[in-house]
C-alpha positions in Angstrom: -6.7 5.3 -14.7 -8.9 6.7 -12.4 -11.6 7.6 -14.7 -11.4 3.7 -15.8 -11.7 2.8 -12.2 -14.8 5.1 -11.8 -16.7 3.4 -14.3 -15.7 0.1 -13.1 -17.1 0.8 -10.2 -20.5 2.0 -11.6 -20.8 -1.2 -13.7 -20.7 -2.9 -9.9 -22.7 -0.9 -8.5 -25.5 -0.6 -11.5 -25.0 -4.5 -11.3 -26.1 -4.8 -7.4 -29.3 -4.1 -9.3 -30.0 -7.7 -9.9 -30.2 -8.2 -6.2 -33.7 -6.4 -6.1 -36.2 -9.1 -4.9 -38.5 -10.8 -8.0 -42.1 -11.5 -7.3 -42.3 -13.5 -9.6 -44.9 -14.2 -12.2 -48.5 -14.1 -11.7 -51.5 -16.2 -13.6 -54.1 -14.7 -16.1 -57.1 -12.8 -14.4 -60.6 -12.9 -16.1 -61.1 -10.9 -19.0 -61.3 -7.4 -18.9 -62.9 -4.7 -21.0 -60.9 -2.0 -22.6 -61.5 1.4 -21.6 -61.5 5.0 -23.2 -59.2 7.2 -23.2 -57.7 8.7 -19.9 -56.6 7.9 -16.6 -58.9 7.5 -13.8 -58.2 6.1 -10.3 -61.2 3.4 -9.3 -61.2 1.6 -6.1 -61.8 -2.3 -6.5 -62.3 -4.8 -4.1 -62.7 -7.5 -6.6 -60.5 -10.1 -6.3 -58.7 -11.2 -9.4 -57.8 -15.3 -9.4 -55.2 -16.5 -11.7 -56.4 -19.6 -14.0 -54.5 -22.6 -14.7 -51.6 -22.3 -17.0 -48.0 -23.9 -17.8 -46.1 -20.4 -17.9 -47.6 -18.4 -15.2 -47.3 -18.8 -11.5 -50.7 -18.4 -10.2 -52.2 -16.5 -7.1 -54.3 -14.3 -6.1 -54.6 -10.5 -5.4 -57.4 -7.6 -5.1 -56.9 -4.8 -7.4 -56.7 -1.3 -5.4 -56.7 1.0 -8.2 -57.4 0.9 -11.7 -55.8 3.6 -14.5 -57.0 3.5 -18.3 -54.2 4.6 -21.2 -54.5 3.5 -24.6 -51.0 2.1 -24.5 -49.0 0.1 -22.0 -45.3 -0.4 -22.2 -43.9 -2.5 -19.7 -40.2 -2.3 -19.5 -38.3 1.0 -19.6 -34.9 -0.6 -21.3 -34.0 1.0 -24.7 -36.8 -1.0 -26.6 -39.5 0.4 -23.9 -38.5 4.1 -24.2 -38.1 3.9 -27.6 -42.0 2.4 -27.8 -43.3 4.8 -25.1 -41.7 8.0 -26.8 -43.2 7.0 -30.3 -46.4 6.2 -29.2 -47.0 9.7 -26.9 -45.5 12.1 -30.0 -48.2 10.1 -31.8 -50.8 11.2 -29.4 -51.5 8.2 -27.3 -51.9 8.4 -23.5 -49.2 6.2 -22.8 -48.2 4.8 -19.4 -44.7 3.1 -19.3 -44.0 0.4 -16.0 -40.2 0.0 -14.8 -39.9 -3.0 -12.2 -36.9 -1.0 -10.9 -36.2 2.2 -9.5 -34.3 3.6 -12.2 -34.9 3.3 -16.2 -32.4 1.7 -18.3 -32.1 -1.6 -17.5 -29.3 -3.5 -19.4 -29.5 -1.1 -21.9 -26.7 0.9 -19.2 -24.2 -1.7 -20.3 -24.8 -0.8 -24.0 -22.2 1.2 -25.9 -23.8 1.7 -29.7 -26.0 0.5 -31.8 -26.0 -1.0 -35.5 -27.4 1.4 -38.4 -26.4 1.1 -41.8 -26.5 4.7 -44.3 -27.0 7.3 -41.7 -25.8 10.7 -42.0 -23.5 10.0 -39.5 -22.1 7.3 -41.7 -21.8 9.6 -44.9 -20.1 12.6 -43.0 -17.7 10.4 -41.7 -16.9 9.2 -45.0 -17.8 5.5 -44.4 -19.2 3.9 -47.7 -22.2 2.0 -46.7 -22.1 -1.6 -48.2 -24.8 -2.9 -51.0 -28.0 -3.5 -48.8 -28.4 -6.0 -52.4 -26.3 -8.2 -51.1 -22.7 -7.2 -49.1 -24.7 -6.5 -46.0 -28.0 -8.0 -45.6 -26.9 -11.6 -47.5 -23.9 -12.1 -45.2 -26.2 -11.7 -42.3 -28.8 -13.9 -43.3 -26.3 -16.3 -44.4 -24.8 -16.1 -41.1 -27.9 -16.6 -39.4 -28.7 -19.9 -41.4 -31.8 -17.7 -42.6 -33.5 -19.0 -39.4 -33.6 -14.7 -39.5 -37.1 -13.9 -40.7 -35.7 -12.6 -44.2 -38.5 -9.6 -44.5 -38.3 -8.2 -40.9 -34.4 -8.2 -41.1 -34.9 -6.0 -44.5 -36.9 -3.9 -42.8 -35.0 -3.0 -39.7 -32.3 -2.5 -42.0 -34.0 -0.2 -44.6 -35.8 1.7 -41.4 -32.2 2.2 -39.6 -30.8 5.2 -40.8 -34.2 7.2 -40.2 -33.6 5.2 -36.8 -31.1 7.3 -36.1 -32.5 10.6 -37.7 -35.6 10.1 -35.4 -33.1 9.5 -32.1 -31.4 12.7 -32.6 -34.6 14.8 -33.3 -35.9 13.5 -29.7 -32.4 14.4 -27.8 -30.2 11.2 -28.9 -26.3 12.3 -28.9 -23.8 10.5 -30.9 -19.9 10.8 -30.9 -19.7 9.2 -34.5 -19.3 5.5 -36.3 -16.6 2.6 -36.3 -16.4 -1.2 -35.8 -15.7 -3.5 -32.8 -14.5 -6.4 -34.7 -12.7 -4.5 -37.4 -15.3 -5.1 -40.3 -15.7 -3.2 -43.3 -19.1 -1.5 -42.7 -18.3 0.8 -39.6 -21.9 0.6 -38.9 -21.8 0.7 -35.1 -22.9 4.2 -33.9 -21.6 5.1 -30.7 -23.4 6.6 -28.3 -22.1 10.1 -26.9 -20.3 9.7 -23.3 -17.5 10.6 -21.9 -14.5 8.9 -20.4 -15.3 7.6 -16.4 -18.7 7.0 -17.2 -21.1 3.9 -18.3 -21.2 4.2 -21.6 -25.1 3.4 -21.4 -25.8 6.0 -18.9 -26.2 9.1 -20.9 -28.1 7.1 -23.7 -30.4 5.9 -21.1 -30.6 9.9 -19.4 -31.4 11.1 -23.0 -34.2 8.6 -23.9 -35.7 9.1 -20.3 -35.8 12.5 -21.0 -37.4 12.0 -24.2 -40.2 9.6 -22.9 -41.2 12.7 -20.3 -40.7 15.7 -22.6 -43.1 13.3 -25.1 -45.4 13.4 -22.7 -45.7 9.5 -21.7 -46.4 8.4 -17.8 -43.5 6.8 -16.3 -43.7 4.6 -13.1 -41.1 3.5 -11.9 -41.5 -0.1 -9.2 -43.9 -0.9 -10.8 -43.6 -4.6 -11.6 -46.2 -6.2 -14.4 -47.6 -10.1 -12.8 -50.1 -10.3 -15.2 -51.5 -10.0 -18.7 -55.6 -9.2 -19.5 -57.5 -10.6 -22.3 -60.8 -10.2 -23.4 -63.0 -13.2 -24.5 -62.6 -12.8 -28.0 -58.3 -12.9 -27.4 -57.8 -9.0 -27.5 -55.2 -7.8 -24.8 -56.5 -5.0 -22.6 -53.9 -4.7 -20.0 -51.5 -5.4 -17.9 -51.9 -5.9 -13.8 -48.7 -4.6 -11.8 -47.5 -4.6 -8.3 -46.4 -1.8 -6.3 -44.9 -1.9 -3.1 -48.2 -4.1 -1.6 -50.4 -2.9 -3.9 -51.6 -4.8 -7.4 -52.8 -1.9 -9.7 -54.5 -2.7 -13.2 -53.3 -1.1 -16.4 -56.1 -1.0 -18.7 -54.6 -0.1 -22.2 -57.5 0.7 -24.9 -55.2 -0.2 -28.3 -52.0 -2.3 -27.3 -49.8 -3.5 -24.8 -45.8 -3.7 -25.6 -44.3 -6.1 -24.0 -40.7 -4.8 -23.7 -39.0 -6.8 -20.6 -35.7 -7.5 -21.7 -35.7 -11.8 -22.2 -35.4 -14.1 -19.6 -31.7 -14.3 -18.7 -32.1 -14.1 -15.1 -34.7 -17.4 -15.2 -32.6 -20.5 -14.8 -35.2 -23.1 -15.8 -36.6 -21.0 -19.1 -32.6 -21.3 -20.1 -32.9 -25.0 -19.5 -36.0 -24.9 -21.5 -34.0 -23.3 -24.4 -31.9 -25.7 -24.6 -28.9 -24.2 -22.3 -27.1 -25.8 -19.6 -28.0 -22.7 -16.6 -25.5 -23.9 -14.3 -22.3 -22.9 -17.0 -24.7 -20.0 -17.8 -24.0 -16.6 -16.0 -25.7 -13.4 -16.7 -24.8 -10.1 -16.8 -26.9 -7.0 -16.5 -30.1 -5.3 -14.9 -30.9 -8.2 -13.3 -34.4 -9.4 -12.8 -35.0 -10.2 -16.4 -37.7 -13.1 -15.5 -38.9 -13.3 -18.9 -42.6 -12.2 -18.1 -43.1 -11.0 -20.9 -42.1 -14.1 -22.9 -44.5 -16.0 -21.0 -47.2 -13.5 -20.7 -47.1 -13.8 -24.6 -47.1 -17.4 -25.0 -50.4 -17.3 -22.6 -52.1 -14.9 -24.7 -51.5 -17.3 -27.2 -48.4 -16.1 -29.1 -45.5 -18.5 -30.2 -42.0 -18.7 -30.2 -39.7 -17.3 -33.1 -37.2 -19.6 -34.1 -34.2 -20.2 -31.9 -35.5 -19.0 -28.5 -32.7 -20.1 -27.0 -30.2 -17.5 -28.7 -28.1 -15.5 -26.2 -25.5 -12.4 -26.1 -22.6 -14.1 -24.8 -19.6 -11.7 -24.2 -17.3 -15.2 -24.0 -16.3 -17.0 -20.7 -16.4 -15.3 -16.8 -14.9 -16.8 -13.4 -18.3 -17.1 -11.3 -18.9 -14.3 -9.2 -16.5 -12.1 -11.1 -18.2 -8.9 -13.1 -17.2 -7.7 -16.7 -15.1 -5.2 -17.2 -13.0 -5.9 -14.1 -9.4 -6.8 -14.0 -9.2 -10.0 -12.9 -11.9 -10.4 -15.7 -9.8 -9.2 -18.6 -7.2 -11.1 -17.2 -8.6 -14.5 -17.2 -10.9 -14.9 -19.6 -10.5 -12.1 -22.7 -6.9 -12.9 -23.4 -5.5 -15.3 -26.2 -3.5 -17.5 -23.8 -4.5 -21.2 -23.3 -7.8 -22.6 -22.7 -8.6 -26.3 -22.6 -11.9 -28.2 -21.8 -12.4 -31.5 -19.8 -10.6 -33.6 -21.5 -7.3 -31.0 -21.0 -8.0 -30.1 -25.4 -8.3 -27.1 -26.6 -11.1 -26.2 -28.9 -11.5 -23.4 -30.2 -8.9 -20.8 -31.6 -8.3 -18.2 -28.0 -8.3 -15.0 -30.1 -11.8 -15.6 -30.2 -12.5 -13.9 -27.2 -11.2 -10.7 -29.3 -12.4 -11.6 -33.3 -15.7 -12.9 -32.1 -16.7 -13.1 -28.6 -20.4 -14.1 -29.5 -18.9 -17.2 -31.3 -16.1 -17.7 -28.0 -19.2 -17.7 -26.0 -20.8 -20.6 -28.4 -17.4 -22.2 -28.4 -17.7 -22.6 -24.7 -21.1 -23.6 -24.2 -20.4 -26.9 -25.6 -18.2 -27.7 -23.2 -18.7 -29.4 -20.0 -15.8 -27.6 -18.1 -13.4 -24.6 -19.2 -10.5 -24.4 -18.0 -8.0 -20.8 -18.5 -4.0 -21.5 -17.8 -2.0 -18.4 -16.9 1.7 -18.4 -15.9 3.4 -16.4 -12.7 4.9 -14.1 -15.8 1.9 -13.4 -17.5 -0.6 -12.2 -14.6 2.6 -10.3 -13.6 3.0 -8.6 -16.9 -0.9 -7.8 -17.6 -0.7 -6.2 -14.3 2.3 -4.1 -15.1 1.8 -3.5 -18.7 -2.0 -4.6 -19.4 -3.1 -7.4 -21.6 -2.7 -8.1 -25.4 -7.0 -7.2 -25.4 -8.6 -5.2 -23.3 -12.2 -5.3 -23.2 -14.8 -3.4 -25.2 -14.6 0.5 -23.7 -14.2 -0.5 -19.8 -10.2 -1.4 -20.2 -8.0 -0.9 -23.2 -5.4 -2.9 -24.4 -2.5 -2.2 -23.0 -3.6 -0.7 -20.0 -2.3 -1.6 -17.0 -4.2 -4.1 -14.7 -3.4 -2.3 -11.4 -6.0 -4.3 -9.5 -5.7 -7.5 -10.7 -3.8 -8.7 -7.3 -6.5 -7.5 -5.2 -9.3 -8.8 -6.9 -7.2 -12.1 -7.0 -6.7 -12.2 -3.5 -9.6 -11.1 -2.6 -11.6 -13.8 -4.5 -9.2 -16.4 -3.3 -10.3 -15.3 0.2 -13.8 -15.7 -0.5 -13.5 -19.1 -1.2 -14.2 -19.0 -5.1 -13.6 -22.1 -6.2 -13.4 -21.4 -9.8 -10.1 -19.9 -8.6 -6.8 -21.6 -8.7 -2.9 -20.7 -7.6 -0.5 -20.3 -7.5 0.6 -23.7 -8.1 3.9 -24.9 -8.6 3.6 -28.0 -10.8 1.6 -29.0 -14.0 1.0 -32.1 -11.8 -0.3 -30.3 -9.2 -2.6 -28.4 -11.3 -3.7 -31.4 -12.7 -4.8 -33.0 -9.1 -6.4 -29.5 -7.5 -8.5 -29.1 -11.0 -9.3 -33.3 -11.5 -7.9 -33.9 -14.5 -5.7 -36.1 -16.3 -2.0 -35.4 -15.7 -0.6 -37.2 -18.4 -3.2 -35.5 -20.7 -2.4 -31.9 -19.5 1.0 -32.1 -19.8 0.6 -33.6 -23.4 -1.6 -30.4 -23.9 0.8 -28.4 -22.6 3.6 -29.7 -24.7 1.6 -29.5 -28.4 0.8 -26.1 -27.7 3.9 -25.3 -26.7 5.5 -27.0 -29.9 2.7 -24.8 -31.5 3.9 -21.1 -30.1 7.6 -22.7 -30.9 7.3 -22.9 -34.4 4.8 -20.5 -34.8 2.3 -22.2 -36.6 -1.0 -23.3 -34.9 -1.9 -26.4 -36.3 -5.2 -26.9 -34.7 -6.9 -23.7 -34.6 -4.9 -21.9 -37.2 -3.8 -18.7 -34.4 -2.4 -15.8 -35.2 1.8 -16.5 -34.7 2.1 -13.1 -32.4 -0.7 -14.4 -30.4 0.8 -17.9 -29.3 2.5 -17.4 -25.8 3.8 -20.5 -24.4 3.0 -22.0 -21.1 6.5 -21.9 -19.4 7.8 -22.9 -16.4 5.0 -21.5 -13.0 4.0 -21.4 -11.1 0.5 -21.4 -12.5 -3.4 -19.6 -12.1 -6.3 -21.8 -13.2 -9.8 -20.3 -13.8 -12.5 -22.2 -14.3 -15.1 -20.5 -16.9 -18.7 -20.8 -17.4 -20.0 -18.3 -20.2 -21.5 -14.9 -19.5 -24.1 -13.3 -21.5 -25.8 -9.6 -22.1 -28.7 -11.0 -22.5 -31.1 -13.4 -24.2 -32.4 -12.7 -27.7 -34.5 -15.3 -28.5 -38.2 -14.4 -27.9 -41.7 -14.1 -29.4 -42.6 -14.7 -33.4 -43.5 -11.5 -34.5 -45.2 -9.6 -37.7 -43.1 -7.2 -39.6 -44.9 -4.8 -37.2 -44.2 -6.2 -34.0 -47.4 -7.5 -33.4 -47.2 -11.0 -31.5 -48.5 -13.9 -34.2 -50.1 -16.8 -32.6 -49.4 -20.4 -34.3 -51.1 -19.7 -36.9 -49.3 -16.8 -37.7 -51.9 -14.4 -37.2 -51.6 -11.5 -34.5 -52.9 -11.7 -31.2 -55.2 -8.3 -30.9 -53.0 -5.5 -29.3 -50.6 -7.3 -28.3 -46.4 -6.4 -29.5 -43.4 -7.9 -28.0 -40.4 -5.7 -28.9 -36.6 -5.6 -28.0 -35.1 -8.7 -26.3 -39.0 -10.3 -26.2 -39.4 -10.7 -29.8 -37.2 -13.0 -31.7 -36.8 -13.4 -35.7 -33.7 -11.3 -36.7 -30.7 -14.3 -35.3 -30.6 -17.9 -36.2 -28.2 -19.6 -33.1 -25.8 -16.9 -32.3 -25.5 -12.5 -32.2 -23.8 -11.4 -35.4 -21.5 -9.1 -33.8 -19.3 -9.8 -36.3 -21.1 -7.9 -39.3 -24.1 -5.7 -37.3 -22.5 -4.6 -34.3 -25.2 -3.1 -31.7 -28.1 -5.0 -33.9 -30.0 -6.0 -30.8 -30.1 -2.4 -29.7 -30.7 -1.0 -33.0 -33.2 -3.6 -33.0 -34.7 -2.8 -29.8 -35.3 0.6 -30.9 -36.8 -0.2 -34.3 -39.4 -2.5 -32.8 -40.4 -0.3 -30.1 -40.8 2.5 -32.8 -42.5 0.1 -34.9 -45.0 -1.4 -32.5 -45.7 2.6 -31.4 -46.2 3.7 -35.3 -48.6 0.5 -35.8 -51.0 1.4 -32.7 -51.2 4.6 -34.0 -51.9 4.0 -37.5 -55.0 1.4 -36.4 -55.9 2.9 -33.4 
């Protein structure tokens, strides 16, 4: 337990990230010529005024140093060091910018990534599935085929030298399996040890990789601005550091690697989400720059930019992974909306958390019941799920009192109990008595005869609402992060609306879109959006190189 607790803590702690001030985004400076090879140091008093655009902030600044590299990688996530590693063993002087002072970003809170035929795969004795059909087909048909058909072939075919390629630049995996119980056991897990992040060590490794490859990491050094040439060609990339705005000339491409925009209420409005029942968890600072700085070069949006990572419903306030966390929102008890209905099947949280995210997102309010017995049992003897690798089923929830109390203290208003009475429930939350405790009752009916007649739930997962008193949460939906993004070629490059690409320009990871339709298929690729942020940033990398 006290390893669990460690690594609790660190998910807090690497959390407090996302307090870091944002500058936020600057306008587009004039155009810029590329440079050779190289980095020099040039003094500039020029100063650089942002032009009128709809996605930019603008201002002004004076550029105190210039350096010249042929690429520019902005973002040091998983997608980022997997582009700035590629493109240095490939001989490009490559300079990767980090907004924060540590590399990772939510790329820490990973745990694995999808790959499908590996090694790893075949020694295990896992049977990979017909890329014909089994795999690939049931994806796409889950997306809707909104997926761009070709790129998803290709990040699928490419995977398993994915992984071959990881290892040979310091990678460590601890083997394959499944998070949802599928048949394809295609999530390869990364190589950490219990009382850790589970991201941390992956993150160490690829940082490691990036410097031994030779690439130039800085670290606070936060990108404002994109450069373009007259004729549309992207030379660089202005960044500011501490008071300073240095300019990052890049003579063959720029990779635009920033992680999405799930830290920028009004671009989730934009998408098509409600921000206010949004709540992100992560890095922090993910402002979508470059998302926007793509769409001002002239690139367009994939379809569904508005797809998201959700990990299913979160008190506000109240991190993943913690106790009071697993407690009220990852357990198949009794959740109802508005209107006191349920709507969606609670073991969702569990089967499909993605889709218990989506589930929730339609609603205006969500609203978790717990009795007195069953916080007092998940504290003793754990909960019926745990959650992911930071608390097992099972495990006892030895904190969930404190971080109860404590949040009661605080004044969270998503918060609720003890209360004695349904009726009182009822009036503290706003909702209709009569309609509650009709809720109540059907359920109950429901767990009595073991047959769920709305949502079809498993029989050993229906626990009645008995006597309280009673705990209330209020839910709004939490997310990884965003995964709609940028309209890319089957090489990364960023395609304009007319489907041609936008001269050294590549949007990669979490920026580029075309592999979901409206929802993460955890449920057949586990870890896609890391194995995909790993293919594209090797992709963009190899594509430079090869028309350098």
């Amino acid at each position: 337990m006290a390893a669990e607790m460690n690594r609790r803590s660190f998910v807090t702690s690497v959390a407090g990230v996302g307090a870091l001030a944002a500058l936020g985004l600057a306008g587009c400076s004039p155009s810029q010529p590329s440079s050779t090879s190289g980095e020099t140091d040039r003094n500039s008093t020029e100063t650089q005024k942002a032009a009128e655009t709809s996605y930019l902030e603008q201002t002004e600044y004076s550029i105190s140093e210039t350096k010249d590299y042929d690429v520019v990688v902005v973002g040091a996530g998983g997608a980022g060091m997997s582009a700035a590693t590629r493109a240095a063993e490939l001989g490009l002087n490559t300079v990767i910018l980090e907004q924060h002072s540590a590399t990772g970003g939510t790329t820490l809170f990973t745990e694995g990534l999808f790959a499908i035929g590996s090694h790893l795969q075949k020694e295990a004795g896992k049977n990979p599935p017909d890329l014909g059909y089994d795999l690939f087909t049931e994806a796409m048909d889950y997306h809707h085929w909104y997926a761009d058909g070709g790129l998803f072939r290709k990040y699928i075919n490419e995977s398993a030298n994915d992984i071959d390629w990881m290892e040979s630049v310091g990678i460590k995996f601890k083997g394959v399996g499944t998070m949802c119980n599928n048949e394809y056991n295609t999530w390869h897990q990364y190589d950490y040890q219990e009382g850790e992040l589970s991201g941390k060590p992956y993150v160490d490794a690829w940082t490691a990789a990036v410097q031994a490859a030779g690439a130039t990491l800085v670290l606070e050094s936060e990108a404002v601005n994109i450069i373009q040439a007259d004729d549309g060609t992207v030379t660089g990339i202005i960044a500011k550091e501490g008071k300073d705005f240095v300019q990052y000339n890049a003579a063959k491409g720029v990779i635009l690697a920033t992680g999405g925009y799930a830290d920028n209420p009004d671009m989730i409005a934009e998408f098509g989400k409600n921000p206010d029942r949004i709540q992100p968890m992560g890095a922090g600072d993910r402002n979508g720059f470059g998302i926007n700085a793509a769409r001002q070069a002239g690139g367009t949006l994939a379809p569904s930019p508005g797809c998201v990572v959700p990990y299913g419903g979160c008190i506000p306030g109240i991190d993943y992974g913690t106790h009071l966390y697993c407690a009220s929102a990852f357990q198949p008890y009794f959740w109802i909306n508005q209107d006191c209905d349920r709507f969606v099947n609670e073991y969702y949280a569990e089967r499909n958390f993605s889709f218990s995210g989506d589930a929730q997102s339609m609603q205006e309010r969500v609203i978790s019941i717990v009795t007195q017995s069953q916080m007092d049992n998940m504290a003793a003897n754990g909960g019926t799920f745990g959650c992911g690798e930071y608390i097992h089923a099972g495990e006892p929830l030895t904190d969930l009192w404190d971080e109860f109390n404590a949040q009661k203290n605080a004044g969270n208003a998503a918060v609720h109990g003890p209360i004695s009475t349904l009726d009182e429930l009822a009036s503290e939350l706003q909702l209709d008595a009569d309609k509650l405790k009709a809720s109540v009752e059907k359920y109950n009916g429901y767990c009595e005869s073991g047959i769920d007649e709305e949502f079809s739930k498993a029989s050993e997962y229906l626990f009645a609402i008995d006597d309280g008193p009673y705990y209330a949460f209020e839910l709004n939906v939490g997310i990884f992060t965003t995964v709609g993004g940028m309209k890319i070629s089957h090489d990364a490059e960023v395609l304009d609306s007319e489907a041609q690409p936008i001269p050294h320009l590549y949007a990669v990871g979490c920026d580029a879109g075309g592999i979901y339709g409206d929802a993460y298929d955890v449920s057949i690729c586990e870890g896609s959006c890391q194995g995909f942020a790993v293919f594209t940033g090797k992709m963009a990398a190899e594509h430079i190189a090869e028309n350098a």
